[in-house]
Residue frames as a rotation matrix with the C-alpha (Angstrom) as fourth column:
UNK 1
-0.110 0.001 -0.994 205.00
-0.727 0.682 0.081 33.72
0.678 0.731 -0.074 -171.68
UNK 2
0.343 0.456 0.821 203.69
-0.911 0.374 0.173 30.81
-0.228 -0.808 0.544 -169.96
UNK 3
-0.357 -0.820 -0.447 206.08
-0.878 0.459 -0.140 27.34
0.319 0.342 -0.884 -169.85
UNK 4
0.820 0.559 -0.123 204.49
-0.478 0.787 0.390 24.36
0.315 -0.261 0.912 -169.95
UNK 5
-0.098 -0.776 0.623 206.25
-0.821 0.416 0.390 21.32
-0.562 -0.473 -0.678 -167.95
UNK 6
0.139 0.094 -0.986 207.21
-0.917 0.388 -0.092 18.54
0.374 0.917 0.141 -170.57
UNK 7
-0.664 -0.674 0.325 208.85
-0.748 0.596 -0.292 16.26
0.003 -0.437 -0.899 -168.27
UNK 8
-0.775 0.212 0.595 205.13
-0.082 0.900 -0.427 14.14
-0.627 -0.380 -0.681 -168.08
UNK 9
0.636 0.654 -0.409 203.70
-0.442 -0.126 -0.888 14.73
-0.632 0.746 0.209 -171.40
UNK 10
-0.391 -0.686 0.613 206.03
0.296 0.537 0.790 12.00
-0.871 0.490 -0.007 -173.50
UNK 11
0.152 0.495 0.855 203.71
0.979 0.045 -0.200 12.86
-0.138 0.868 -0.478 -176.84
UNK 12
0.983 0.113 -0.144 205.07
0.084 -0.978 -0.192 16.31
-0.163 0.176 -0.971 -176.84
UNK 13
0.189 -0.980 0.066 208.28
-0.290 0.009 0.957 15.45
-0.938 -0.200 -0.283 -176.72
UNK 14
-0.459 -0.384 0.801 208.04
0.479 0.652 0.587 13.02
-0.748 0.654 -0.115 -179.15
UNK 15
0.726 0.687 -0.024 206.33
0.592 -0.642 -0.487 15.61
-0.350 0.339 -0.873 -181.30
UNK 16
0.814 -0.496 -0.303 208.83
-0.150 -0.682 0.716 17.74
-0.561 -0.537 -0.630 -180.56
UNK 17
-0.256 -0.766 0.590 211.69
-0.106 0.629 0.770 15.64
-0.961 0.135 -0.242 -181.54
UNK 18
-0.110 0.448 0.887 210.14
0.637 0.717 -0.283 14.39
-0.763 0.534 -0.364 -184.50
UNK 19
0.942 0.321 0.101 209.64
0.322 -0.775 -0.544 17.94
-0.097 0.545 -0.833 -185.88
UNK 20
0.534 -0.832 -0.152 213.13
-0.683 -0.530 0.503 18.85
-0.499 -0.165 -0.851 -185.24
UNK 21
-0.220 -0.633 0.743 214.15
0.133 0.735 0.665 15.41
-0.966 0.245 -0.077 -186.70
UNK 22
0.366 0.637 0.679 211.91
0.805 0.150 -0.574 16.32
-0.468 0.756 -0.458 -189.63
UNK 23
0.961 0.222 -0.165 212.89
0.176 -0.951 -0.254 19.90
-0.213 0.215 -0.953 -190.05
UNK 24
0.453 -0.803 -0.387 216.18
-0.512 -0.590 0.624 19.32
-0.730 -0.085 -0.678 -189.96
UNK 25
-0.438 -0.502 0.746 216.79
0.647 0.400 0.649 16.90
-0.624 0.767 0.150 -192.82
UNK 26
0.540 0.326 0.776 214.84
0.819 -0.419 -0.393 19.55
0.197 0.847 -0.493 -195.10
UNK 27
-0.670 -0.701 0.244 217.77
0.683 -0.711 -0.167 21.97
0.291 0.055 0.955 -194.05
UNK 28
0.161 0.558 0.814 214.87
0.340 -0.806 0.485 24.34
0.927 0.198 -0.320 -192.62
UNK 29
-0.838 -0.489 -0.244 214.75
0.348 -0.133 -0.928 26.40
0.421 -0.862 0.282 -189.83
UNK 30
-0.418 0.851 -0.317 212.06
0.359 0.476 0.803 27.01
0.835 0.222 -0.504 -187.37
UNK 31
0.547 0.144 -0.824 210.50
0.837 -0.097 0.539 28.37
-0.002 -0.985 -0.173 -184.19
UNK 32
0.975 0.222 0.006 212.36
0.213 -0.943 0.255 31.25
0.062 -0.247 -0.967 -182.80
UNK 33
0.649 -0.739 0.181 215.48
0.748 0.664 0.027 30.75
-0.139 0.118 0.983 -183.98
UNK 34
-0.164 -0.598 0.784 216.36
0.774 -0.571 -0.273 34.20
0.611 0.562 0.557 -185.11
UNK 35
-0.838 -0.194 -0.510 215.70
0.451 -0.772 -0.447 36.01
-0.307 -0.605 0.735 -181.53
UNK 36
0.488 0.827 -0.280 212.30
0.535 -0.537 -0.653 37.62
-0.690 0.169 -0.704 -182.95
UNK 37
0.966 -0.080 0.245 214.52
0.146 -0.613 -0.777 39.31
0.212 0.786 -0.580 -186.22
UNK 38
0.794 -0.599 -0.100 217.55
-0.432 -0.674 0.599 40.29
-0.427 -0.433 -0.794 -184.61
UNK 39
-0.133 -0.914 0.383 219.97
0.119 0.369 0.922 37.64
-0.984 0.168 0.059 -185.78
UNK 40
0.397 -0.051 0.917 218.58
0.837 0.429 -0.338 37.84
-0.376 0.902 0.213 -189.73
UNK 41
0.779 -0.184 0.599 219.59
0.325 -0.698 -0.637 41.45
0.536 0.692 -0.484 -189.76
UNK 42
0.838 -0.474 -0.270 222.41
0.335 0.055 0.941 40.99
-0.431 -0.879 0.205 -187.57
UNK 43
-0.312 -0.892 0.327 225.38
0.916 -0.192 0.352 41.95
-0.251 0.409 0.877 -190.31
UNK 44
-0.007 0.370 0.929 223.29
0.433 -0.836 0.337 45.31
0.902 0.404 -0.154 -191.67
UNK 45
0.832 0.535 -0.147 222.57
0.394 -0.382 0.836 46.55
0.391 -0.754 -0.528 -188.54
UNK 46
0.513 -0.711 -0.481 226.45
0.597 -0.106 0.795 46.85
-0.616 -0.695 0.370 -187.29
């Protein structure tokens, strides 16, 4: 996986941000939040 450097790209950030500011008043979740699967079947699995 290749990591981009945000630190001098302000319009990603604020992107960024903005989605996360967005995503989180609609109660949603996003991105890679669940580990690639592992955490949604994290209670079946044990």
């Amino acid at each position: 996986m290749i990591r981009y450097k945000v630190r001098n790209e302000p319009n990603l950030i604020n992107n960024r941000i903005d989605k996360f500011i967005e995503n989180t008043r609609e109660n949603k979740l996003y991105g890679q939040w669940n580990d690639n699967g592992r955490l949604i079947n994290y209670e079946e699995s044990e």
